[in-house]
C-alpha positions in Angstrom: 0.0 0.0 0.0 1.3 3.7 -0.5 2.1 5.3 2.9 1.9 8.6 1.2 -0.4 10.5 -1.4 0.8 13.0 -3.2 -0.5 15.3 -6.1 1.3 18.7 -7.5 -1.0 21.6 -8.2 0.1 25.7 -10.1 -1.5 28.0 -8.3 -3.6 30.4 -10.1 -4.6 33.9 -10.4 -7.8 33.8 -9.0 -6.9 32.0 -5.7 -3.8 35.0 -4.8 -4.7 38.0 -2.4 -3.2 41.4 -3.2 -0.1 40.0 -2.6 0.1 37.3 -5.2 0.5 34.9 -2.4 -2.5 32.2 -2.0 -5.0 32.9 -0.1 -5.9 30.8 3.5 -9.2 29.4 2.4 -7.8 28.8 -0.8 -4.9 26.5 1.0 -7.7 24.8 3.0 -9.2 23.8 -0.5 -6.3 22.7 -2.1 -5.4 20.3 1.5 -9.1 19.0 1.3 -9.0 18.7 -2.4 -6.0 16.1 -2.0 -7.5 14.3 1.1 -10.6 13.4 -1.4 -8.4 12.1 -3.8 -6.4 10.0 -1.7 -9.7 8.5 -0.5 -10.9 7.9 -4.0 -7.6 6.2 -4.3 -8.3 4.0 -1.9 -11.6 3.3 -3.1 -13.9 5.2 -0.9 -14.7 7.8 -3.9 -18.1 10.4 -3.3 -19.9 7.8 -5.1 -19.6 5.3 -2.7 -20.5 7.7 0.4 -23.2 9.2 -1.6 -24.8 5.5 -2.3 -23.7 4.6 1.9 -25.4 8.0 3.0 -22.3 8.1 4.9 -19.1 10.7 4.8 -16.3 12.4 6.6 -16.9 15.8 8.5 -13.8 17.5 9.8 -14.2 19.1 13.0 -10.6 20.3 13.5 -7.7 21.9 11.8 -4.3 23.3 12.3 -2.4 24.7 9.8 1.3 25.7 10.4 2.4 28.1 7.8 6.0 28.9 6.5 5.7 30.8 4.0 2.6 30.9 1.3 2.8 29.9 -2.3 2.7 32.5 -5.1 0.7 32.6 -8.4 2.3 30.4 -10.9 3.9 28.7 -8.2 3.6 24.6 -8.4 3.5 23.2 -5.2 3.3 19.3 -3.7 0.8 18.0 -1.2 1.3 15.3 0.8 -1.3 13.6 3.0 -1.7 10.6 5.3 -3.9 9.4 7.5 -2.0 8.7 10.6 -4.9 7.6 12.8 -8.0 5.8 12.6 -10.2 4.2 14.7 -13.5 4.2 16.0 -15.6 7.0 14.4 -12.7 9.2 14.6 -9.7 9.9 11.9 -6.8 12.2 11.3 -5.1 13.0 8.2 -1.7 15.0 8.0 -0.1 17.2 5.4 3.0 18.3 4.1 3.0 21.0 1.2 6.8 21.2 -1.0 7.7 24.0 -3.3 9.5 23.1 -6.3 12.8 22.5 -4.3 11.3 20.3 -1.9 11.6 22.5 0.9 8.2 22.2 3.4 6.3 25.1 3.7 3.2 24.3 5.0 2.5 21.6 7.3 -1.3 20.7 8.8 -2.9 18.0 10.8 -6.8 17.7 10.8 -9.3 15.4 12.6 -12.6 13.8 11.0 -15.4 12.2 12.4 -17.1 9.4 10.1 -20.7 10.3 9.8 -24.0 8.6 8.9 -25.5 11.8 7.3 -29.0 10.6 7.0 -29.8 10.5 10.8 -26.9 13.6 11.5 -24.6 11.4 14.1 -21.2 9.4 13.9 -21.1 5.8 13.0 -18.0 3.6 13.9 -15.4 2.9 10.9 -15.6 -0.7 10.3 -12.3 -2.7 10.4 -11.5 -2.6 6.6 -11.8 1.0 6.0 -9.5 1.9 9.2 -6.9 -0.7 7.5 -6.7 1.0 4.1 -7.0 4.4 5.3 -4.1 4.0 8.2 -1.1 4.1 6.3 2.2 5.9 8.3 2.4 6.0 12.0 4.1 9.6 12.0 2.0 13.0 12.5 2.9 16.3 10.6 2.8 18.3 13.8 4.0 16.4 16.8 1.9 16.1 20.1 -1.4 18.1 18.6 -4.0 19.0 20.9 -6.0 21.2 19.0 -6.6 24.0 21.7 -7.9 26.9 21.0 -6.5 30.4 22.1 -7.8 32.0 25.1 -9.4 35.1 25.0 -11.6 37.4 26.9 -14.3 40.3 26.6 -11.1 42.8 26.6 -10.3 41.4 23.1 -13.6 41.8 21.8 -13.0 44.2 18.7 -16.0 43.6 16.3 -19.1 41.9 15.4 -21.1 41.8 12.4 -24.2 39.7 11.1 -25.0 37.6 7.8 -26.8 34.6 5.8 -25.3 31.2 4.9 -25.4 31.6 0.9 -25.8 28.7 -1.2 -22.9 29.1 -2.9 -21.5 28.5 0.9 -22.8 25.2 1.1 -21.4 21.6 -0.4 -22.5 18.5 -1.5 -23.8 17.7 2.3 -25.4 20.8 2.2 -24.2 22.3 5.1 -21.3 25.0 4.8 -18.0 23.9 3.6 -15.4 24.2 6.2 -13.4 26.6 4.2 -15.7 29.5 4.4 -15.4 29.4 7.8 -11.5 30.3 7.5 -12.2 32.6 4.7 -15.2 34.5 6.9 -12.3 34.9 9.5 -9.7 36.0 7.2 -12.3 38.9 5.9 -12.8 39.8 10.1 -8.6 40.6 10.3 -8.3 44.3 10.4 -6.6 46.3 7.2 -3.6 46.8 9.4 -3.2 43.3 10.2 -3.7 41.7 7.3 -2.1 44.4 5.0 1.5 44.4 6.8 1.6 41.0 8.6 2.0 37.4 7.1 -0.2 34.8 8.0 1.4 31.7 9.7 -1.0 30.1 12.0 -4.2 28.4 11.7 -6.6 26.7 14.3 -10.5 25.8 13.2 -12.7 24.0 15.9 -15.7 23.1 14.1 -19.0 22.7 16.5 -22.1 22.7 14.9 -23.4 22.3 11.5 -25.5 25.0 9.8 -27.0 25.1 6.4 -28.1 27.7 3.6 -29.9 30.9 5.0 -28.5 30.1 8.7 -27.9 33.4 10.5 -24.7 33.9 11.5 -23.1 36.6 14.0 -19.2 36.8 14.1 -17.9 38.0 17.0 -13.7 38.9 16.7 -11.0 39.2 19.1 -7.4 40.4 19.0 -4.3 39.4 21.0 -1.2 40.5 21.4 1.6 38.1 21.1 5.5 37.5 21.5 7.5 38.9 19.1 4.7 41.7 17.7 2.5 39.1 17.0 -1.4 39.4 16.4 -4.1 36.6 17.3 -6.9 37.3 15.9 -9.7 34.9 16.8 -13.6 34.4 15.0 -16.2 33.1 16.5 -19.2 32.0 14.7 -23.0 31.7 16.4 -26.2 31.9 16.0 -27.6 35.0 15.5 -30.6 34.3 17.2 -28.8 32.5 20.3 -24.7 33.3 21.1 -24.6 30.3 23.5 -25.2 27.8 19.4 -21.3 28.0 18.4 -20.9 27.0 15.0 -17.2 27.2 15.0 -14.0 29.1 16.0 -11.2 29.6 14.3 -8.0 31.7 15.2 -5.1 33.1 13.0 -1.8 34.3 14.3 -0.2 37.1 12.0 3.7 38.1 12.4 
């Protein structure tokens, strides 16, 4: 069996920030894009989830980031699922420029899900033997704890709708809008004269085309002139419904 999956991709135009560097939510596609493949090489394609009414929801991330690839750039993925077992998996990444130098590391955790009655459903033993393939984790010792934070840090808050184009083939929103919602909440002066090299996504609670969300942010300072900046996503009808969290430091 291959211990690895890899699968080169050029980044284009329309995935870049002002900068010409990739964008954070478009690196969370890209890492998601390759963990779908590597399932579909393993033969546990869409098709065969669609037909099961049964599929992977992530509910964490953390994304340690070196430096971020530029347009034109062609960059490697690697992935792995390090763990599996029970109704819970975790899948690591390395991304290579062209030199093989790492730039990017992550390391995320899935729950398997029966998507027809909304709860997890334990991974039988033949899918957790073709999906565990290298006993090594990208980021060593992973807990997944959030920041901290308090009302002091409380900077901003602002109020929208779930769109469809939000949504994917579950029909609830795709975990990258999440980290692209919080990207959007860093201030001008943040995001304009820092680089982006940390990222932390608890995911709590599913919600669905024309949910109402309210972000709330939050902004610490750090060693080393660092910025934290942390979203939280809830219902707008009801704070205490979390539907995630994500933070991003900035240096």
């Amino acid at each position: 069996m291959q211990k690895v999956f890899d699968i080169d991709y050029t980044i284009g135009y329309f995935e870049v920030d002002n900068d010409f560097s990739l964008t954070p939510s478009g690196l969370a596609v890209y890492l998601q894009d390759a963990a779908i493949l590597n399932s579909d090489a393993i033969g546990y394609t869409m098709e065969y989830f669609n037909n099961e009414k049964k599929g992977w929801v992530i509910i964490n991330w953390h994304i340690d980031i070196l430096r971020m690839p530029k347009k034109g750039e062609t960059i490697k993925i690697c992935t792995w699922c390090d763990d599996c077992k029970k109704m819970i998996a975790e899948r690591s990444f390395v991304v290579y420029d062209i030199n093989e130098i790492p730039i990017v590391k992550a390391i995320s955790k899935w729950v398997y899900m029966d998507l027809e009655k909304r709860r997890p459903v334990k991974i039988d033993e033949d899918m957790a033997s073709k999906y565990n393939s290298l006993n090594v984790k990208a980021i060593e010792n992973e807990d997944y704890k959030m920041s901290d934070f308090s009302d002091s840090d409380f900077v901003a808050e602002k109020s929208f709708n779930v769109r469809r184009r939000d949504t994917d083939t579950n029909g609830h929103t795709n975990n990258t809008k999440y980290i692209e919602w919080a990207v959007d909440n860093v201030p001008d002066d943040i995001y304009y004269n820092k680089n982006i090299c940390d990222i932390k996504v608890v995911y709590r609670k599913e919600c669905y085309k024309n949910s109402g969300i309210k972000s709330k942010c939050y902004i610490k300072e750090l060693e080393n002139d660092k910025k934290c900046v942390i979203s939280v996503f809830c219902d707008i009808d009801d704070e205490k419904t979390i539907f995630a969290e994500v933070s991003t430091i900035w240096s």
